[in-house]
MIZA-281959 format. One line per field, with one value per residue (C-alpha): z, y, x negated; residue number from 0; residue in one letter. Coordinates in Angstrom, 1 decimal. Each point is the difference from the previous one (the first is absolute). Example, Ala and Ser with C-alpha at 12.3 -4.5 7.8 and 13.67 -1.06 7.14 Angstrom:
MIZA-281959
zz <- (7.8,-0.7)
yy <- (-4.5,3.4)
xx <- (-12.3,-1.4)
num <- (0,1)
residuo <- (A,S)
//
This chain:
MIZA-281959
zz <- (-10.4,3.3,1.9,1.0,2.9,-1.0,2.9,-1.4,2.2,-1.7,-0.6,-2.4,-3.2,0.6,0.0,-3.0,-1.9,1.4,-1.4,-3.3,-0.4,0.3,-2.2,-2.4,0.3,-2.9,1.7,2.3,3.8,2.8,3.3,2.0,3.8,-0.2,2.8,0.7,3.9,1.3,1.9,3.4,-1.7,-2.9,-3.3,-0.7,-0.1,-3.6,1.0,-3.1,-1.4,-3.4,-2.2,-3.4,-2.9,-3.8,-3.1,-0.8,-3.3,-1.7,0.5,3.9,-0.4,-1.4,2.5,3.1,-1.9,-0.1,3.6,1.1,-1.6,1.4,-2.1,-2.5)
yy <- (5.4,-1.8,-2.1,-3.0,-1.9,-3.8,-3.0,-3.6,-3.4,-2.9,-1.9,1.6,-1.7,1.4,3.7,-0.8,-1.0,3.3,2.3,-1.9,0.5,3.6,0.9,-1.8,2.9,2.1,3.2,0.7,-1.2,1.0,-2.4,2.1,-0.3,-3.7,-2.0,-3.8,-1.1,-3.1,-1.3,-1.4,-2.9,-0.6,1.4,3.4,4.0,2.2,3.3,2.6,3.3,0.3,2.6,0.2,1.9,0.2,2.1,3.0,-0.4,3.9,1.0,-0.6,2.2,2.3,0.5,-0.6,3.6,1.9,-1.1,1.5,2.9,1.0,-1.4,2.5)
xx <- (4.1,1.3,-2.2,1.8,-1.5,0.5,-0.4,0.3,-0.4,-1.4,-3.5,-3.1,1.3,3.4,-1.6,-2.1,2.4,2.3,-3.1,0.1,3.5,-0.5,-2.8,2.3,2.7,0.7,-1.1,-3.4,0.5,-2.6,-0.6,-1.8,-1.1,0.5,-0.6,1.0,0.0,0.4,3.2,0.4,2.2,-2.0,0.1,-0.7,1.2,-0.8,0.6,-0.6,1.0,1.7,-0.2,1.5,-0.6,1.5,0.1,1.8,1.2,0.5,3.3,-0.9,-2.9,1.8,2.5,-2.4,-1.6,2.9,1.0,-3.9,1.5,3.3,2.2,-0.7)
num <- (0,1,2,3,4,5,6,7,8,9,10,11,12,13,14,15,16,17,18,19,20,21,22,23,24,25,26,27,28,29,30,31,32,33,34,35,36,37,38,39,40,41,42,43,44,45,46,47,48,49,50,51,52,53,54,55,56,57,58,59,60,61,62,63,64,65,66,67,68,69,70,71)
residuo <- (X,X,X,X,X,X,X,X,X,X,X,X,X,X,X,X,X,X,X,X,X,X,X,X,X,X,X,X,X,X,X,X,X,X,X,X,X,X,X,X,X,X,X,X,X,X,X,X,X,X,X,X,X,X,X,X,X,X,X,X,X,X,X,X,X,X,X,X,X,X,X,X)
//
């Protein structure tokens, strides 16, 4: 896992529709630590970390093991 820090400029529907978008992914995404702040020109500043997450299908298991293992 890599946190990703994520900063988007635009107005609250624009960040609504940005988090809807993303629990619509195929695989599990975290926001964390979101915050939205106000900009001197107007509009507005999501700033979020991103953290993604997906299955391991068997054969990825498998190897992730014998890695843990030496090789061996």
């Amino acid at each position: 896992i890599i946190p990703v820090t994520f900063r988007a400029n635009g107005g609250y529907h624009d960040f609504a529709r940005f988090a809807a978008d993303v629990a619509n992914l195929p695989r599990i995404v975290n926001l964390s630590n979101l915050t939205i702040t106000p900009k001197a020109e107007g509009g507005l500043t999501l700033e979020t970390t991103v953290r993604t997450y997906r299955y391991l299908d068997p054969a990825e298991v498998a190897a992730q093991a014998k890695s843990a293992k030496g090789g061996k």
